[in-house]
N, C-alpha and C positions, 0 to 999 in steps of 0.2 A: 411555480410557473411551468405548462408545459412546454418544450421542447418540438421543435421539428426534426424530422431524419437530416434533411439537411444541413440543419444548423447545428444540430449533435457530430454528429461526421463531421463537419468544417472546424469546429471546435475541439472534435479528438486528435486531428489530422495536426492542428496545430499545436496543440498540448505535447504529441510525441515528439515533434522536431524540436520544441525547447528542451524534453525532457534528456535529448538523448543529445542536445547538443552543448546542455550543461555537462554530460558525462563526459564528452570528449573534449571539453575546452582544453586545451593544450597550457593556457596560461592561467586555468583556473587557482583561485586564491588558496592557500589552505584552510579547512575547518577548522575554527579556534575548538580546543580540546584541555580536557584539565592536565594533561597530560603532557602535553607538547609533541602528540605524535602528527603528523602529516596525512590527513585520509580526504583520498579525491574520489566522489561521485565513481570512478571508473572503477579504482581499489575497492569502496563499497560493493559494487554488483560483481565485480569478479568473484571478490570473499563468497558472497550467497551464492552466486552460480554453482561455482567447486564444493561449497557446503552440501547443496542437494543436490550435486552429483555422487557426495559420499552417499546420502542421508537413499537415491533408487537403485544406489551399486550395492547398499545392505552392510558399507562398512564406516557403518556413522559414526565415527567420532568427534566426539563434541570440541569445535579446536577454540580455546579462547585468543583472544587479542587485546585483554588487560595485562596492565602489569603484573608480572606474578606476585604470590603472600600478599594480597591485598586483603583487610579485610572486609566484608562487605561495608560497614561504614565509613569505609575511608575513601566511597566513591564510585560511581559508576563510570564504565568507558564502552557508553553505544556506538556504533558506526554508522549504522543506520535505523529509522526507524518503519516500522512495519504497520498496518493500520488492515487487520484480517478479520475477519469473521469470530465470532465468539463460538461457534462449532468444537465441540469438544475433540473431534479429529484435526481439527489446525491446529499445530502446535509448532509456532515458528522457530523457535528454538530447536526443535527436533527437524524439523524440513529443511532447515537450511543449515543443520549440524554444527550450532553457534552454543557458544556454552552462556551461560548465565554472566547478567551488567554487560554484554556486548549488544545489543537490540533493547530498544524503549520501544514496547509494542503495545497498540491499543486494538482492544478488541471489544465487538459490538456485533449484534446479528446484521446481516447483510453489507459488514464491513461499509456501514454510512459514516458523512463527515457531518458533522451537525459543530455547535458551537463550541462546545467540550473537547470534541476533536481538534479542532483546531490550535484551540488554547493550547491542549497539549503538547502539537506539533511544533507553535515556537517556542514554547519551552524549549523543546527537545534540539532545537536549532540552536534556539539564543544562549542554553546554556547549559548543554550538554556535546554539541560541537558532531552532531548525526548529518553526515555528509549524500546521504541517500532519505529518500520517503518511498516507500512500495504500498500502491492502493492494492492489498493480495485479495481477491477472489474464491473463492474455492469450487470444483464441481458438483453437481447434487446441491446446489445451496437452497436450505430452506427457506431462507426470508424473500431470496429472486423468484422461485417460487410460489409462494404466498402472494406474493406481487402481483406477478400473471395471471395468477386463481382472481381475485378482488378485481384484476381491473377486467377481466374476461364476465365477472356474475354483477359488476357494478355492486359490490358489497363489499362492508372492509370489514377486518376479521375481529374489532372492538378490543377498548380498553385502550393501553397507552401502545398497544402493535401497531396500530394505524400509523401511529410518527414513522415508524419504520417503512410502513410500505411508502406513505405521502415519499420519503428521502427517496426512495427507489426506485419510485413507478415514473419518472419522467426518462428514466435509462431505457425501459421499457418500453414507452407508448414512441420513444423514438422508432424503435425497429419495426418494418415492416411487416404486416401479416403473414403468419405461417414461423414467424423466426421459433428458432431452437430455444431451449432452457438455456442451452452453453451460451449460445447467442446474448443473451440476457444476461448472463451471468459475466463476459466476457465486456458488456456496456455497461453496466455498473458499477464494475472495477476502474473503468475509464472514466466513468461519473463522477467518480471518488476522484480520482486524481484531479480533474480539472477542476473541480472544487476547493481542493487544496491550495491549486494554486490559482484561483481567481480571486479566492477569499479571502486571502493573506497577502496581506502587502508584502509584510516581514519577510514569508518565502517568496513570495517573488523577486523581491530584490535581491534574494538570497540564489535563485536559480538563474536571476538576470546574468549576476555576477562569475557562474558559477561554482560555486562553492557548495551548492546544494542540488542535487539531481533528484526527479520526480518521474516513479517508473510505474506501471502497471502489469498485473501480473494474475494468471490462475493457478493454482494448486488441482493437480488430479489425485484422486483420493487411490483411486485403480493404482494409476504408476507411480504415483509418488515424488512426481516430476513436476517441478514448480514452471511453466511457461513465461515467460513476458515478453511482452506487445507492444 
């Protein structure tokens, strides 16, 4: 179903004031975790802010937040989950300088949310105790791209791509004529998110409460600077 600019805009507009005012719920609940540690929406993005600020100052250390001597079978300890680009230069573990079992990340060309996705996502909620979602973007994305191409020549690129563009191109045909790649690429990301949380009950009542925060965000491949919006 397409979209209008308006009703996209009116819809991201509202997506970010939940997202960011699950962050800052003062009385938010905590994330049940196997662990019994305490991670709020706010703790989540600050971790990844300061992560890739190590990962564009060049001094990326990978800092974990599992318990230490674990060994991998005895458990993962995500904080948050990440939903990026399959791009072989996004690598969230490296961007936001998180070590490995701290991030459940799903990755797909043009970071779309389809039904797999989601599934995933309350997994990663219901019982893994990931107290952030980041719909991550990246610059130069080829799939937003392709996007633009197909709906610019009224041709789709064939095979099972198409699914990809169909998920993308209503981020697209929102924005006005003449918009940028970034532009695009910047509304797809937002796509993702509000999809996340329209089409999840489970998160939503999870972001209602908050206990789960829902952020969007681009990756510059140049600076290495992870934005969010």
């Amino acid at each position: 179903m397409e979209l209008s600019r308006r009703s996209f805009m009116a819809g991201a507009a509202g997506l970010s004031a939940l997202a960011l005012g699950a962050i800052s719920a003062s009385e938010a609940e905590a994330a049940p975790r196997p662990d019994g540690v305490v991670v709020t929406p706010q703790m989540a993005i600050d971790r990844l802010r300061e992560g890739n600020a190590r990962w564009v100052a060049g001094t990326s250390k990978r800092t974990t937040y599992a318990p230490p001597g674990q060994a991998p079978e005895a458990g993962q300890w995500p904080f948050a989950a990440i939903v990026s680009c399959s791009d072989s230069r996004v690598v969230p573990e490296d961007l936001f300088a998180v070590a490995g079992k701290n991030l459940f990340i799903l990755r797909n060309a043009g970071n779309v949310v389809d039904d797999v996705t989601l599934g995933s996502l309350e997994y990663a909620v219901e019982h893994t105790g990931v107290a952030l979602i980041v719909a991550l973007g990246h610059a130069n994305c080829g799939a937003v791209d392709a996007t633009q191409a197909s709906l610019a020549t009224g041709t789709m690129p064939g095979g099972n791509v198409d699914s990809i563009v169909r998920l993308v191109a209503p981020a697209v045909e929102a924005l006005p004529p003449g918009h940028t790649l970034n532009e695009a690429i910047e509304a797809n990301a937002l796509q993702s998110a509000r999809r996340i949380q329209n089409l999840s009950p489970l998160i939503a009542e999870r972001t209602a409460k908050g206990t789960v925060g829902i952020v969007q965000a681009v990756y510059g491949l140049s600076t290495r600077k992870v934005t969010f919006f």
